[in-house]
C-alpha positions as CSV (number, residue, x, y, z in Angstrom):
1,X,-17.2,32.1,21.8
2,X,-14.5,32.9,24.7
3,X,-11.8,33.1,21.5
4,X,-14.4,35.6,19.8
5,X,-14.0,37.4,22.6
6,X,-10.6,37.1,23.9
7,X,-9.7,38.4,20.2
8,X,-12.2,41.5,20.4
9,X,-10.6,42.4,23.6
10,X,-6.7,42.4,22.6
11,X,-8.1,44.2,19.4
12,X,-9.2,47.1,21.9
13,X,-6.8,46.7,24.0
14,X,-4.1,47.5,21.1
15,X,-6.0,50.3,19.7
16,X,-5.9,51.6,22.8
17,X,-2.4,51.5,23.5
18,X,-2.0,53.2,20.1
19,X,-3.9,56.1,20.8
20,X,-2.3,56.3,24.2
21,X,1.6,56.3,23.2
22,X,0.5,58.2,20.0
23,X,-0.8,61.1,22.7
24,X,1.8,60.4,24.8
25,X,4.6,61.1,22.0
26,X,2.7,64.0,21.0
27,X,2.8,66.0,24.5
28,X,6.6,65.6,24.6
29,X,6.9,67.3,21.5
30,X,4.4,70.0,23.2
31,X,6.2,69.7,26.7
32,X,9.5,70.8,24.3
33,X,7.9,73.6,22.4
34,X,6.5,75.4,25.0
35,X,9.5,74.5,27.4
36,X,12.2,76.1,25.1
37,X,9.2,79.3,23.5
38,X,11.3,82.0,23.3
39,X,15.1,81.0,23.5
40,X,16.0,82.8,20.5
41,X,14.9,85.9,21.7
42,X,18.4,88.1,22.2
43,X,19.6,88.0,25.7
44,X,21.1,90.5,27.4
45,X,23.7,90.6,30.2
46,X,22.2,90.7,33.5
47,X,24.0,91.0,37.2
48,X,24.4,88.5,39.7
49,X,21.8,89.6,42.6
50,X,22.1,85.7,44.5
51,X,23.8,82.0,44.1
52,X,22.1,78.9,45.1
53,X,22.1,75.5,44.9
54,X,18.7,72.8,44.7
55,X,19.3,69.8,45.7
56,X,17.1,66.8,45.5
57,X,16.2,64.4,47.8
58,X,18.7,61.7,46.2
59,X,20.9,63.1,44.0
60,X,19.7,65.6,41.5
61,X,21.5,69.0,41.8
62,X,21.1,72.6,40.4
63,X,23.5,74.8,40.6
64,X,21.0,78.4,40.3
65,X,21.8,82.1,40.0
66,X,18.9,84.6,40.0
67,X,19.7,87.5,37.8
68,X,19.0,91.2,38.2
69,X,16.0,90.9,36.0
70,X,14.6,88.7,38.5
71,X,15.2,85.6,36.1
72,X,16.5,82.1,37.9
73,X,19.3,80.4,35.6
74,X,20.9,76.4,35.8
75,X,24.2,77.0,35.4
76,X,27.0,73.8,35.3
77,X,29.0,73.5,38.4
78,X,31.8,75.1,37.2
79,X,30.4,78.2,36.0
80,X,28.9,78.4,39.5
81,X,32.1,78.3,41.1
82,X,33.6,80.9,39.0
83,X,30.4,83.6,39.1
84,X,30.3,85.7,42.8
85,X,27.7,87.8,43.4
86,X,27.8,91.8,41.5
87,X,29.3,89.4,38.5
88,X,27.7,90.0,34.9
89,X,26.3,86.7,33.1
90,X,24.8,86.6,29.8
91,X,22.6,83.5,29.4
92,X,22.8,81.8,26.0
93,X,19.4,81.9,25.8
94,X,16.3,84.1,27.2
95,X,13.9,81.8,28.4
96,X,16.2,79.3,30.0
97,X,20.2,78.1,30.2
98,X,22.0,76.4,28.0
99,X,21.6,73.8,30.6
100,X,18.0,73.4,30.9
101,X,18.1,73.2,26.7
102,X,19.8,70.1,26.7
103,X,18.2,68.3,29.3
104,X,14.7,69.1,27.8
105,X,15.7,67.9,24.3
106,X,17.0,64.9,25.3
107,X,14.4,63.7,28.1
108,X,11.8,65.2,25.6
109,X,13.5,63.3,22.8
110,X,14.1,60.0,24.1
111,X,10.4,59.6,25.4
112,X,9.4,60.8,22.0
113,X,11.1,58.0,20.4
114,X,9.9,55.2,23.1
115,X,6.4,56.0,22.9
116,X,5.8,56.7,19.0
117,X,8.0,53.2,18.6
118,X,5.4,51.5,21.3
119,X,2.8,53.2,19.1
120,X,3.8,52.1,15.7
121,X,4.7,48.2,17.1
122,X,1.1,48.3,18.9
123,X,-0.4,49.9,15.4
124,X,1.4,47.1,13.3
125,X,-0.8,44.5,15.0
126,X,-4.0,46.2,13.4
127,X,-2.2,47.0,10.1
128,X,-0.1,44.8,9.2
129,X,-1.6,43.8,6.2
130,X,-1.8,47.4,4.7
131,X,0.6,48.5,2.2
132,X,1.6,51.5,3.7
133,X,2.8,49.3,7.0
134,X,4.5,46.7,4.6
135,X,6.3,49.2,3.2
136,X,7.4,50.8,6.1
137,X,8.2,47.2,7.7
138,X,10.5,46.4,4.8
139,X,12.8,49.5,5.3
140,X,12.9,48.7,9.4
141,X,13.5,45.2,8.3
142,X,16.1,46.4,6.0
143,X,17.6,48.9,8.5
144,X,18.0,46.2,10.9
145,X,19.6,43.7,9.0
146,X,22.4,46.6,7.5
147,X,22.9,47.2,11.2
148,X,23.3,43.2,12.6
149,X,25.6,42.7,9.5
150,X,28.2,44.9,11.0
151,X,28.5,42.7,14.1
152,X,27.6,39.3,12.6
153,X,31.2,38.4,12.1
154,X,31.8,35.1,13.8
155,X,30.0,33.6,17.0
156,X,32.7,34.7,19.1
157,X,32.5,38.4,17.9
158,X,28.5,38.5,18.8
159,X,28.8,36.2,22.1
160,X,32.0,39.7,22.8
161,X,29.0,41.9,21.7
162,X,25.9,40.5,23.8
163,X,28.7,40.1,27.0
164,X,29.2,43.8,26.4
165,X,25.6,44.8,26.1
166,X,24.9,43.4,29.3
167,X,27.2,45.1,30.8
168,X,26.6,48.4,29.5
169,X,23.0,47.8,30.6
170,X,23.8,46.8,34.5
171,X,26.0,49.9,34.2
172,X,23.8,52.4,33.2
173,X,20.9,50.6,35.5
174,X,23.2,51.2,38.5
175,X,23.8,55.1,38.2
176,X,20.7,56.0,40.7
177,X,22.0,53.9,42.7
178,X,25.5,54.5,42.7
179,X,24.9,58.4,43.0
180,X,22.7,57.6,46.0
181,X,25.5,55.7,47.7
182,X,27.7,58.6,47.0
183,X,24.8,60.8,48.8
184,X,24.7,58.6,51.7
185,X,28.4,57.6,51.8
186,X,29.5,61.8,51.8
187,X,26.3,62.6,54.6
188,X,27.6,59.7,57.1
189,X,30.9,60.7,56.9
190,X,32.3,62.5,60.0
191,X,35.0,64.3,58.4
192,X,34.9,67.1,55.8
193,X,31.4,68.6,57.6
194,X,30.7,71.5,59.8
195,X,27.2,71.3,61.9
196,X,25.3,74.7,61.9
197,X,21.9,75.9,62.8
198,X,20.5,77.4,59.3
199,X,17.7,80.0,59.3
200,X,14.3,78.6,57.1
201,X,13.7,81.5,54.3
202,X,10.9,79.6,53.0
203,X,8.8,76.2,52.5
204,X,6.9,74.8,49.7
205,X,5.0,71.9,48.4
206,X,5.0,71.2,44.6
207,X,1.6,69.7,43.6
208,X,2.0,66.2,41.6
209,X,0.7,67.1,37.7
210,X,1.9,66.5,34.9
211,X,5.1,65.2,33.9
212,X,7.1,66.8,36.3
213,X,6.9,64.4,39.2
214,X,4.8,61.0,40.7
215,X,4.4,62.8,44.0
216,X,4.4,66.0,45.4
217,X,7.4,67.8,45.9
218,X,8.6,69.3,49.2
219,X,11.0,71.8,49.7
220,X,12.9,74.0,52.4
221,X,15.1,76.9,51.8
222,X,17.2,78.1,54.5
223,X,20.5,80.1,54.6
224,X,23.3,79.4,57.0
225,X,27.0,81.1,57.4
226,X,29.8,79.0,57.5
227,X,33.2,79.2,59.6
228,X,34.4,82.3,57.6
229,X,31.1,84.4,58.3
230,X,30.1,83.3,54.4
231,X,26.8,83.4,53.9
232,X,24.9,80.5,51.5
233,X,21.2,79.8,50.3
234,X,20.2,76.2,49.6
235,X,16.7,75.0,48.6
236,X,16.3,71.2,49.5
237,X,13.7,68.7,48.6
238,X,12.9,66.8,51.6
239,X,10.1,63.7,52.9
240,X,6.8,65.4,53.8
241,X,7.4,64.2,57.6
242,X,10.7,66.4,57.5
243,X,8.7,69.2,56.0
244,X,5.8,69.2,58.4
245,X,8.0,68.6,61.1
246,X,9.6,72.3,60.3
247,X,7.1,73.7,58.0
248,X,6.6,76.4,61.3
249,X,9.8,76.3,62.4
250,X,12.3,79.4,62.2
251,X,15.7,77.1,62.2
252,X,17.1,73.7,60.9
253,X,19.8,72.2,62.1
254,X,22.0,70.7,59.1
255,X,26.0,69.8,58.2
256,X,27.8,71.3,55.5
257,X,30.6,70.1,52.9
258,X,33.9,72.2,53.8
259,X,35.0,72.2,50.4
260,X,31.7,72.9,48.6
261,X,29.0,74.3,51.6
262,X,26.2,74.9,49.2
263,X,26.0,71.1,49.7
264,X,24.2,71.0,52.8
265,X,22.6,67.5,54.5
266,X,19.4,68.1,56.8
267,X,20.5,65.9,60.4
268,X,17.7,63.4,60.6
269,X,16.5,63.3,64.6
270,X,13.9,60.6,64.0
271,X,13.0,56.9,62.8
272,X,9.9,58.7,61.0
273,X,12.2,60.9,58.8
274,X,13.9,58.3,57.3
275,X,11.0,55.8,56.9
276,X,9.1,58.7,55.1
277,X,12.2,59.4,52.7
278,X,12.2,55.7,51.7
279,X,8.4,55.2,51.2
280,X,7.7,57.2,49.0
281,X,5.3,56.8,45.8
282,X,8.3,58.4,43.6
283,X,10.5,55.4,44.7
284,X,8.4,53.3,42.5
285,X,10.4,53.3,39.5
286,X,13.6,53.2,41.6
287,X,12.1,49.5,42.6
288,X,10.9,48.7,39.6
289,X,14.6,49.6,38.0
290,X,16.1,47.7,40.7
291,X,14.2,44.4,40.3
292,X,15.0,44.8,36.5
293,X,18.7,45.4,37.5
294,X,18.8,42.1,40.0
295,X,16.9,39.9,36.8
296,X,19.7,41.0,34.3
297,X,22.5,40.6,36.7
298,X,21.6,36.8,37.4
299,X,21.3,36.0,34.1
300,X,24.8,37.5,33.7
301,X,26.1,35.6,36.1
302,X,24.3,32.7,34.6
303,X,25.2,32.9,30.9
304,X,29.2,34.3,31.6
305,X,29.7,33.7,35.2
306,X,31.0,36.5,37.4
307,X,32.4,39.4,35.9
308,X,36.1,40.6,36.0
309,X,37.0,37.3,37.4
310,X,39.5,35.6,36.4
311,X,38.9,31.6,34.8
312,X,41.0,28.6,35.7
């Protein structure tokens, strides 16, 4: 009886999943169409009314002009350094920078691929005895063992491949954090910054929905003049504690980068700032990604010993 029904369950369970990652694959492909309507319309040349810079509250930056048509374009770093204000810029395309394209298709892309793969692994479950998923599980079958054959030289040539592939993987699993050391590292540091009292332009909280974000979003935008009488607009994502605490207020007291003072770092007066930056519902994957770093890193360690280090 309790198999009867453990089986019934899992069976729902798996249609379920299908249906989920099936709709899930489908709105990225409807998040990309509607993200990048109208890019081939023909752009025109526009003036440079304003340059700004959005910076996360970890690492993510934008480098942002707004255009004399009242359009706001991502723009790399170094076509942000080159542009002043009064400049003429053509974007590549109308509805959004060449920037923004890329990113879309390949977030878009990639969660395409993991959830109609999840789909169609969940779906095999209930099919597998259908033609159409036998034929389809002989070409993946087939595509699989064309691609293993290229590596499946000796043992020593796949034991060199599986060392590399974990190391590749505790690589790439270490870029958040290694780009939030690099935050924290450059905003401790005493040299290289100037302290300045900025004037707040605006505030804003960014519902949680959809996609875009696991929390709500908030944000101050303040301008500030540097040493030379320059004057710069930043628009930085902050905790909600830092934003309530100067959500009314008509100043901010931050530190700039000398070299680069679109880079600005909010100075933290209080233990409640910094425990609401750290918990944070939007952390969550950061912890889950961490926990999955630590597992992969002992068994490393385990299977290979420590890395880079010499043997006896």
């Amino acid at each position: 009886m309790w198999d009867a029904i453990k089986k019934f369950l899992l069976y729902i369970l798996r249609w379920l999943a299908v249906v989920g990652f099936t709709v899930l694959a489908m709105t990225m492909v409807y998040i990309f169409i509607t993200e990048t309507s109208g890019i081939f319309e023909k752009s025109e040349a526009q003036k440079v009314e304003e340059k700004l810079m959005h910076k996360g509250l970890y690492f993510s930056k934008q480098y942002l002009v707004k255009l004399s048509n009242g359009e706001t374009h991502s723009v790399f770093k170094r076509k942000f350094n080159t542009l002043e204000q009064g400049d003429s810029y053509q974007p590549f395309f109308q509805a959004l920078s060449w920037k923004d394209f890329w990113s879309i298709t390949f977030i878009t892309s990639l969660l395409f691929i993991l959830f109609i793969s999840l789909a169609y692994f969940f779906a095999l479950e209930i099919f597998r005895k259908t033609k159409l998923f036998q034929k389809l599980e002989n070409i993946r079958e087939s595509i699989i063992t064309s691609f293993l054959a290229l590596f499946q030289k000796n043992e020593q040539t796949r034991e060199r491949w599986k060392k590399g592939s974990f190391l590749v993987l505790i690589i790439a699993l270490s870029i958040p954090y290694i780009f939030m050391t690099k935050n924290v590292v450059i905003k401790v540091m005493p040299v290289g910054k100037e302290s300045v009292i900025a004037d707040i332009q605006d505030s804003e909280v960014v519902k949680s929905r959809r996609y875009r974000v696991l929390s709500n979003t908030y944000t101050l935008t303040y301008t500030f003049k540097d040493e030379n009488n320059e004057s710069y607009l930043t628009k930085k994502d902050v905790s909600s504690y830092t934003y309530y605490k100067y959500a009314n207020a008509s100043n901010i007291s931050i530190s700039y980068r000398k070299k680069f003072p679109y880079e600005t770092f909010i100075d933290r007066q209080s233990v409640g700032e910094v425990i609401s930056t750290l918990f944070r519902f939007s952390n969550f994957p950061l912890l889950l990604n961490a926990g999955l770093l630590i597992y992969i890193i002992k068994k490393f360690i385990g299977t290979w010993g420590m890395p880079f280090k010499r043997k006896k």
